[in-house]
C-alpha positions as CSV (number, residue, x, y, z in Angstrom):
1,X,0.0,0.0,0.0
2,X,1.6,3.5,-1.1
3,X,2.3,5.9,2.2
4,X,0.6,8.1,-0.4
5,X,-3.0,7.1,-0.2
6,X,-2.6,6.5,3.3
7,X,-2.1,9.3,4.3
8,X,-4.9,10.8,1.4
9,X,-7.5,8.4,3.1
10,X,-6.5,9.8,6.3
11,X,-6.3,13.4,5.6
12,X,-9.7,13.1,4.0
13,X,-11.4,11.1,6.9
14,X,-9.8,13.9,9.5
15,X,-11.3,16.8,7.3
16,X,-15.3,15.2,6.9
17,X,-15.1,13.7,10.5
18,X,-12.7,15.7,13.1
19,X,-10.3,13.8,15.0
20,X,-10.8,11.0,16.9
21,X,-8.7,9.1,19.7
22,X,-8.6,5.1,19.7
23,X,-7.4,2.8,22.0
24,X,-6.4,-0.4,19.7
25,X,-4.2,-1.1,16.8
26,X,-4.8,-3.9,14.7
27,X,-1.7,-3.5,12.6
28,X,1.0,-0.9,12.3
29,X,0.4,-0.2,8.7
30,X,-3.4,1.2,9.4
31,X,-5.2,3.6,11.7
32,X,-7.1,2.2,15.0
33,X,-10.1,1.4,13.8
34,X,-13.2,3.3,15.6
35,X,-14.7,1.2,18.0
36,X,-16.9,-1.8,17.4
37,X,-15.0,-1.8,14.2
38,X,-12.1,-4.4,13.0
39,X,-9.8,-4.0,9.6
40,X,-10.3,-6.1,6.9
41,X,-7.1,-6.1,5.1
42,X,-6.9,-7.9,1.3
43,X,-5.3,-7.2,-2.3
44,X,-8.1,-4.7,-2.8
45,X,-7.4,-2.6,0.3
46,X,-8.4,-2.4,3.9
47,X,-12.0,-1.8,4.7
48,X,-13.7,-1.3,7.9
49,X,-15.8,-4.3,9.4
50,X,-18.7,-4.1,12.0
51,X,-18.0,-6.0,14.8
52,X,-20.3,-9.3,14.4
53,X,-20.6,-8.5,10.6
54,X,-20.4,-10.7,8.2
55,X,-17.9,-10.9,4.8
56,X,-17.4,-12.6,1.8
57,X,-14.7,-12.4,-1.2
58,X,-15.1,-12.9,-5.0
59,X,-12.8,-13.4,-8.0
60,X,-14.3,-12.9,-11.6
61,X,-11.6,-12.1,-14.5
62,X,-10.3,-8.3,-14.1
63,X,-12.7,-8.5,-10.9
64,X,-11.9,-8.5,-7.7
65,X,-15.2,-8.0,-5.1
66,X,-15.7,-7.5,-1.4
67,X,-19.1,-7.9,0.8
68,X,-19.5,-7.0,4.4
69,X,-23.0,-7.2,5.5
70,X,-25.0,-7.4,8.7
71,X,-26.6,-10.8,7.5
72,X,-24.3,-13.5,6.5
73,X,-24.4,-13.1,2.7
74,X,-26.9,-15.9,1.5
75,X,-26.0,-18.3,-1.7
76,X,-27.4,-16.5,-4.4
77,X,-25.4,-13.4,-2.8
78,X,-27.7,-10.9,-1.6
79,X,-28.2,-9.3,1.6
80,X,-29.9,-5.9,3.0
81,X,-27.4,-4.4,5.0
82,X,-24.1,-4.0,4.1
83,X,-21.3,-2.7,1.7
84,X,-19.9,-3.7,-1.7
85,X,-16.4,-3.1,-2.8
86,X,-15.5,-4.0,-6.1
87,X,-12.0,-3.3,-7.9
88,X,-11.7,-3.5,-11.6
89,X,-8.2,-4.1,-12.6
90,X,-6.8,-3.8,-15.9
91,X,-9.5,-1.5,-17.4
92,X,-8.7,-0.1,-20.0
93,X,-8.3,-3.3,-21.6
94,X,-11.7,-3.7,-22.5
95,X,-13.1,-0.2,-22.5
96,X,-12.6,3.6,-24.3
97,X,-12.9,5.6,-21.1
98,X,-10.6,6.1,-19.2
99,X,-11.0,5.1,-15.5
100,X,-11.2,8.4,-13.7
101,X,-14.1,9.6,-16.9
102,X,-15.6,6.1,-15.9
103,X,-16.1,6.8,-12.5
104,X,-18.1,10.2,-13.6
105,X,-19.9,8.6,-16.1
106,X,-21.1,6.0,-13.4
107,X,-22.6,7.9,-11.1
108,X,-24.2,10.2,-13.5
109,X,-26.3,6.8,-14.8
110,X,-26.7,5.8,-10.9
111,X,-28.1,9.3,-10.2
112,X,-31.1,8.7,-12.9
113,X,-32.0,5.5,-11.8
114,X,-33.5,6.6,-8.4
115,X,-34.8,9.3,-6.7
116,X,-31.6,11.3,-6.4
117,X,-30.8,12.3,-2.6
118,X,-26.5,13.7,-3.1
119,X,-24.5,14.2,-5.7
120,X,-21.2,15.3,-4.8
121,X,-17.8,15.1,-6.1
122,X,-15.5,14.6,-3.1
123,X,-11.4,16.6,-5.0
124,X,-8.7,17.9,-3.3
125,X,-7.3,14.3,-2.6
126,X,-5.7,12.2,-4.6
127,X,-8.2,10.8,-6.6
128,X,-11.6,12.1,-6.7
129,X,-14.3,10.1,-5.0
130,X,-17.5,10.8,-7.2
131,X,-20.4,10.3,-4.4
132,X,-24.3,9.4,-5.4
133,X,-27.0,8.5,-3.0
134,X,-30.4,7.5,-4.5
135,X,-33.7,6.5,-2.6
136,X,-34.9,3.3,-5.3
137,X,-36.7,-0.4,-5.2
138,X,-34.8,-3.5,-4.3
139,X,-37.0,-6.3,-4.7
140,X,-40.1,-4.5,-3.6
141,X,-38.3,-2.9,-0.8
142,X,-37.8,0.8,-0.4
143,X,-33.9,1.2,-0.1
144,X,-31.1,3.8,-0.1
145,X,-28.1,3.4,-1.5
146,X,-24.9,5.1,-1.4
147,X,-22.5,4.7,-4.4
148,X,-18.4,5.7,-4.3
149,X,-17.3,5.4,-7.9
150,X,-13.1,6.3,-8.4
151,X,-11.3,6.1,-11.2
152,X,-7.2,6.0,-10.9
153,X,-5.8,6.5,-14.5
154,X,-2.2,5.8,-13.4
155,X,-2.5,2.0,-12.4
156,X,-5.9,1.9,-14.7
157,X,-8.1,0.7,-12.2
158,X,-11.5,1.6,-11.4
159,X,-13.6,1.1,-7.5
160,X,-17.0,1.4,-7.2
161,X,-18.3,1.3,-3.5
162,X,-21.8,1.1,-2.3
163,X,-23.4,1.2,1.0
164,X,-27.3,0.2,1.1
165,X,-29.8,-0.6,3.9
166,X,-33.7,-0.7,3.6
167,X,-35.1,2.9,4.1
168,X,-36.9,2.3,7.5
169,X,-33.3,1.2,8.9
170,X,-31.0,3.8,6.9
171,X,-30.9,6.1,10.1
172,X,-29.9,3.5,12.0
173,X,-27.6,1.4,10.0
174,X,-25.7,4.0,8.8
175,X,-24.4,5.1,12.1
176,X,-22.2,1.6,10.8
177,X,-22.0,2.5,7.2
178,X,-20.7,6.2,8.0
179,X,-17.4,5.4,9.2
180,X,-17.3,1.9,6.6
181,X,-17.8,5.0,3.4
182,X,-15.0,7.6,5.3
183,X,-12.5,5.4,6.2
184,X,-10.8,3.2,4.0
185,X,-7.4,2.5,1.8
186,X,-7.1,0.9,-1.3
187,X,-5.0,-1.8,-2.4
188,X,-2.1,-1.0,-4.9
C-alpha cells in the first residue's frame, strides 16, 4: 500500500469527521479502527468491518469484489445491510474511457435510476471520490443506496463502493455504514 494514499485516506477522513482518539491497533500499517469496528485487510485494500458482521470475497476475470454485510451473505449473494467493494483491474483493456471519466460517467447513470438524494464530487485528494445516493426499489423494498465510484488512471483501475440498507433502517444502520464510506485504503 503506497504511504501516499494512506495518508490521502486519512487526511480526508480527519477533514469530513474531526479527530478521533482510539485505543487499539490492529496492525501498524493502518489507523485504530473506531470502535466496534475491525480491519479487513486484502489485495483490494483495507475496509472497515462491524464487529459481528459478516464478509465474503469474490474473483471474476479483471474483478476483484468484497461484501461486508450485517446478515451472512446468502448463496445467491444478496443481503440488506451492508457494503460492496469491487476493484476493476486492468480497465482499460476492454473499455474507451478512461477510469477516472468512468467513474463520472457511473454515477451520473446511478443518479437517474433513483430518486436522487446527493450528488457530490469529493477533489482535493488524490483521486476524486464521485459520491451518489439514491432512494430506489430492491425487490419490492424501499432502499437507499450510497455509491463511491473512483477512477485511478495511473494504475488503470477503477472502485466502485456502495453502501445500502432498507429505508426504514437507513438512520440507524448508517451510524455503521458512515465510518465503513470515510475510512478506507485501497489496495495498490
Amino acid at each position: 500500500m503506497s504511504i501516499t494514499k494512506i495518508v490521502g485516506v486519512i487526511i480526508l477522513l480527519l477533514t469530513l469527521t474531526g479527530c478521533q482518539q482510539n485505543q487499539v491497533r490492529q496492525s501498524p500499517d493502518l489507523p485504530a479502527p473506531p470502535p466496534g469496528f475491525s480491519w479487513i485487510e486484502n489485495s483490494i485494500g483495507a475496509f472497515l468491518k462491524p464487529d459481528g458482521w459478516f464478509e465474503k470475497e469474490e474473483s471474476k476475470g479483471n474483478t476483484k469484489a468484497l461484501f461486508i454485510s450485517r446478515e451472512e451473505i446468502s448463496h445467491a449473494g444478496g443481503f440488506k445491510v451492508g457494503m460492496s467493494v469491487n476493484q476493476v483491474n486492468a480497465w482499460s483493456a476492454g473499455q474507451t474511457t478512461k477510469p477516472s471519466q468512468f467513474a463520472k460517467i457511473f454515477v451520473g447513470k446511478i443518479a437517474k435510476e433513483g430518486e436522487l438524494l446527493k450528488l457530490a464530487v469529493v477533489a482535493g485528494s488524490h483521486p476524486d471520490m464521485n459520491v451518489v445516493r439514491i432512494r430506489g426499489d430492491i425487490n419490492g423494498v424501499a432502499t437507499i443506496v450510497h455509491h463511491i465510484a473512483i477512477g485511478i488512471d495511473s494504475t488503470d483501475q477503477v472502485y466502485l463502493i456502495s453502501f445500502e440498507a432498507p429505508e426504514l433502517e437507513w438512520d440507524e444502520e448508517i451510524k455503521k455504514g458512515g465510518p465503513m464510506l470515510h475510512l478506507f485504503i485501497l489496495g495498490d
